[in-house]
Residue, then its C-alpha position, 0 to 999 in steps of 0.5 A: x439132054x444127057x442120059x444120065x440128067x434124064x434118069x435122075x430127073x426122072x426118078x427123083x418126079x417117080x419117087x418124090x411122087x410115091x409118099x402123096x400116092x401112099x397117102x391116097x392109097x391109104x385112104x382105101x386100104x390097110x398099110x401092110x395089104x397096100x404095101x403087099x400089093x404095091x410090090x406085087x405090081x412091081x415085081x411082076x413087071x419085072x418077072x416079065x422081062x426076065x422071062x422074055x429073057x432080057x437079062x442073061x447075067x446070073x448073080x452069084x449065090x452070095x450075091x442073091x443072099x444079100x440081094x434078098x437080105x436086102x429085100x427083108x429090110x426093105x419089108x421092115x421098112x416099108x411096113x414101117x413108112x406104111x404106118x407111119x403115112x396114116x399120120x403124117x404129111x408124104x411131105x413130113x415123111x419124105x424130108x424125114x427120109x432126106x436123112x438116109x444119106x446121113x444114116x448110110x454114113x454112120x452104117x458105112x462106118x460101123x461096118x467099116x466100108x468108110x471112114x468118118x469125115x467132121x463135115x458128116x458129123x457136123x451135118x448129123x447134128x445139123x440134121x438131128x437138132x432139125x429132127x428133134x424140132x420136127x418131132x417136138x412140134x408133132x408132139x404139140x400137135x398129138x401123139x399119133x403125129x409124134x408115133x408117126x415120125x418115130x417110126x419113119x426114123x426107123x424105117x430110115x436106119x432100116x433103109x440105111x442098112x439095105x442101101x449099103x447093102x446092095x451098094x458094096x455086095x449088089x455092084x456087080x449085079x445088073x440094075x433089072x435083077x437086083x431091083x427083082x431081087x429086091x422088090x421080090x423078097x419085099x412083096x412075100x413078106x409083106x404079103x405074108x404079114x398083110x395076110x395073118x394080119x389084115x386078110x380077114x378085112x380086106x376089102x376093095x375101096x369105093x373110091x377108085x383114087x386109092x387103087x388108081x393110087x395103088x396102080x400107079x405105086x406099082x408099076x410107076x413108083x416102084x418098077x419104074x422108079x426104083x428100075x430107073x434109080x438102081x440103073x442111075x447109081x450104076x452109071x453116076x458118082x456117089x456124091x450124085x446119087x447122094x444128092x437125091x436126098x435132098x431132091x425128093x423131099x422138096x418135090x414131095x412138099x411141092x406135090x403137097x402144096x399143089x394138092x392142098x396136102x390136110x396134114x399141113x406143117x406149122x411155120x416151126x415144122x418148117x424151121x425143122x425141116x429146114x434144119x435137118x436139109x441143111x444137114x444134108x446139104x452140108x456134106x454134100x456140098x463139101x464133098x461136091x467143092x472137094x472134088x471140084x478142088x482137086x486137079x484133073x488126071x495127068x494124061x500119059 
């Protein structure tokens, strides 16, 4: 099998795992000392390889500035996804979270790194009726659920904003030390807010499922996930890359399924879901027929 299917299945079963994981951890921690200490896991992976010397490429100080500014709204965001899972489904959020391509796009366009295509447009408001569904029909349910997808749509403009970062000032950064980079900066700060917010209540869990789950965030979700995906980007089209969007929210609801997730959507959260990937989708497929339609290279 192709190197490259292998990483992309590979981190689209790590990542679409992470959002039921963050719900388990949740159970037996605090949402900012959970985020702290996830990232703390992941980074010292990553402290070890770069001791052991594997990586001998230094990036430029502009590019350790981006890569760090990059990290800073990975903490805001994270932060945000954190409270956000304490009341709603990983399913729910993950399809939430499906819309950063769509929010990459608009970023890309502020910035003036792309230019607007009408099948995006089409697609954002595809998304965006689909969203608007989802938030109404948490708001039927109770506030807490509506509070909860707000701040995932938050999370998921932050999340934009890092994307295009590390997409056009982190290229030419190998995958190992943008992703410590990242998960660097996102560990101290996360881990300076849970202390001034939450050290004083911390404690450690009864149950041993939310620290396995912590576990299991650490050093697989986040090292091994975000090390697989940053290497994966590097080697595939953009339009691949993109089109894990929509694959982690179907394997999120999945695990939701199969664990018989309490937080359960009605049939019209699901109409809303089906919405907003759909607006996802779109684009996507345009793209993926466009360049399929367009005659190979003459060979010299």
């Amino acid at each position: 099998m192709n190197a490259n299917v292998i990483s992309y299945v590979v981190s689209a079963l790590f990542l679409g795992s992470n959002w039921y994981a963050t719900r388990i951890c949740l159970q037996g921690y605090k949402p900012m000392t959970a985020a702290a200490l996830r990232f703390t896991l992941a980074s010292l992976v990553f402290v070890v390889v770069l001791l052991m010397g594997m990586v001998k490429s230094k990036p430029t100080k502009s590019e350790f500035r981006w890569l760090a500014l990059s990290g800073v709204l990975n903490a805001v965001q994270y932060t945000l996804f954190y409270f956000a899972l304490q009341s709603i489904s990983g399913g729910l959020a993950a399809v939430i979270y499906g819309t950063v391509q769509l929010f990459v796009a608009l970023v890309s366009i502020i910035a003036r790194t792309e230019k607007i295509k009408p099948i995006q447009i089409a697609g954002g408001l595809i998304s965006a009726a689909g969203l608007a569904f989802i938030y109404w029909d948490r708001l039927n349910l109770s506030d807490s659920q509506a509070k909860g997808v707000v701040l995932m749509l938050a999370a998921v403009l932050v999340s934009a904003v890092s994307t295009v970062i590390i997409k056009v000032k982190g290229r030419g950064v190998s995958p190992i030390l943008t992703t410590a980079i990242f998960l660097g900066m996102s560990a101290i700060l996360i881990g300076i807010g849970a202390g001034i917010k939450e050290g004083s209540a911390f404690h450690f869990p009864e149950s041993y499922k939310p620290t396995l789950a912590l576990a299991y965030l650490g050093f697989i979700g986040s090292a091994a996930g975000f090390g697989v995906y940053f290497a994966m980007m590097k080697r595939v089209t953009v339009m691949t890359a993109s089109s894990i969007a929509f694959v982690l929210p179907i394997v999120a609801l999945t695990i939701d399924w199969i664990a018989n997730e309490p937080l359960r959507m009605t049939g019209n959260a699901y109409f809303g879901v089906a919405l907003t990937l759909a607006g996802v989708v779109l684009p996507f497929a345009y793209n993926l027929r466009a360049a399929r339609a367009q005659p190979p290279p003459v060979k010299a």
